[in-house]
N, C-alpha and C positions, 0 to 999 in steps of 0.2 A: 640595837646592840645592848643599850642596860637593862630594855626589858628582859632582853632572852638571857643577859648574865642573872638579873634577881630572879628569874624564874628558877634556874640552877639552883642559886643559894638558896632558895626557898625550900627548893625540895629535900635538900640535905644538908641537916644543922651540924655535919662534922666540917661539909665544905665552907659553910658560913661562918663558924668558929677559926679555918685557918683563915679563909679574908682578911675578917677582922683582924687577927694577929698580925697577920702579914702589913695588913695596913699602918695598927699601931707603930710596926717597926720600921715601915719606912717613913714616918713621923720623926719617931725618936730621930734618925739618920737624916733628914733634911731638916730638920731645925738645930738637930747638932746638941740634942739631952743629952749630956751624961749623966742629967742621975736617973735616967729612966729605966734603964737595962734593968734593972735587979726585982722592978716592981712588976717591968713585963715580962721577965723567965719566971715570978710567981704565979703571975694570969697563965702562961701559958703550961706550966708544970701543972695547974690545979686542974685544968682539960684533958682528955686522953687523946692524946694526936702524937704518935710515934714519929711522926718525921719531922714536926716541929720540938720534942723533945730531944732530939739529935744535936740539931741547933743550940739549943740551950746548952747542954753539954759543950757544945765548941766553944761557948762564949765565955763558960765559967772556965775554962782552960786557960783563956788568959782576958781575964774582965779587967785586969787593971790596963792593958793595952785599949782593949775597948771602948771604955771610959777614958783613956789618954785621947785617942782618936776623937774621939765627940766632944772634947771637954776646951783642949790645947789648938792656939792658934796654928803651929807648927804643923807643917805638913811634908812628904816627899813625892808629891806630888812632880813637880817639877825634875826633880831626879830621876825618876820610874819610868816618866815619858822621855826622859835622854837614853836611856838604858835601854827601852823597846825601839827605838828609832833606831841604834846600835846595832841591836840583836836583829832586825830586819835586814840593814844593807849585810850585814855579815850571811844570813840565812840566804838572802840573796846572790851571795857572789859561793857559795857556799862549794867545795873542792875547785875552785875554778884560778884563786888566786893565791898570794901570799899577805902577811901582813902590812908588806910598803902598800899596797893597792887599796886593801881597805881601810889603811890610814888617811890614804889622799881620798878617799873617798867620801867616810868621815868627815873632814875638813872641809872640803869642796860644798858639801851639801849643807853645810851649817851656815 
């Protein structure tokens, strides 16, 4: 499998350019830089790759959320997963009942 993936990159240095980008940023994102962002939207602004420059674009939108994210112990992590657990039994029971039901239901399954 990595030979026939380096074969690929080898053949086309725009695919090898987004790897590596791509790589770099799941870097940043698993060791949790925030000051990396800024250095790697210049690496990848200074390459011609339209879809990875879209990105960029999102990021500079809100970089300081960004950088909060990667930087700050703080997370709602725990929130988001109560909320999708939520939005499931709801979707689940979805025109079939009322609010007492999916409240005990809610409850019951906590």
């Amino acid at each position: 499998m990595h030979t026939q993936l380096a074969g690929v990159l080898a053949s086309c240095p725009e695919l090898r350019a987004v790897a590596d980008h791509v790589r770099d940023f799941a870097d940043l994102m698993n060791k949790r830089r925030g000051d990396g962002p800024p250095d790697w939207m210049l690496r990848v602004t200074a390459d011609n790759l339209p879809a990875l420059h879209s990105l960029v674009t999102g990021l500079r939108r809100d970089l300081d959320a960004v950088i909060a994210g990667l930087t700050l112990t703080w997370s709602s992590g725990p929130v988001e997963g109560a909320v999708n657990r939520i939005k499931t039994i709801k979707r689940s029971m979805y025109g079939r009942a009322g609010f007492d039901l999916l409240r005990r239901r809610i409850l019951l399954s906590a």
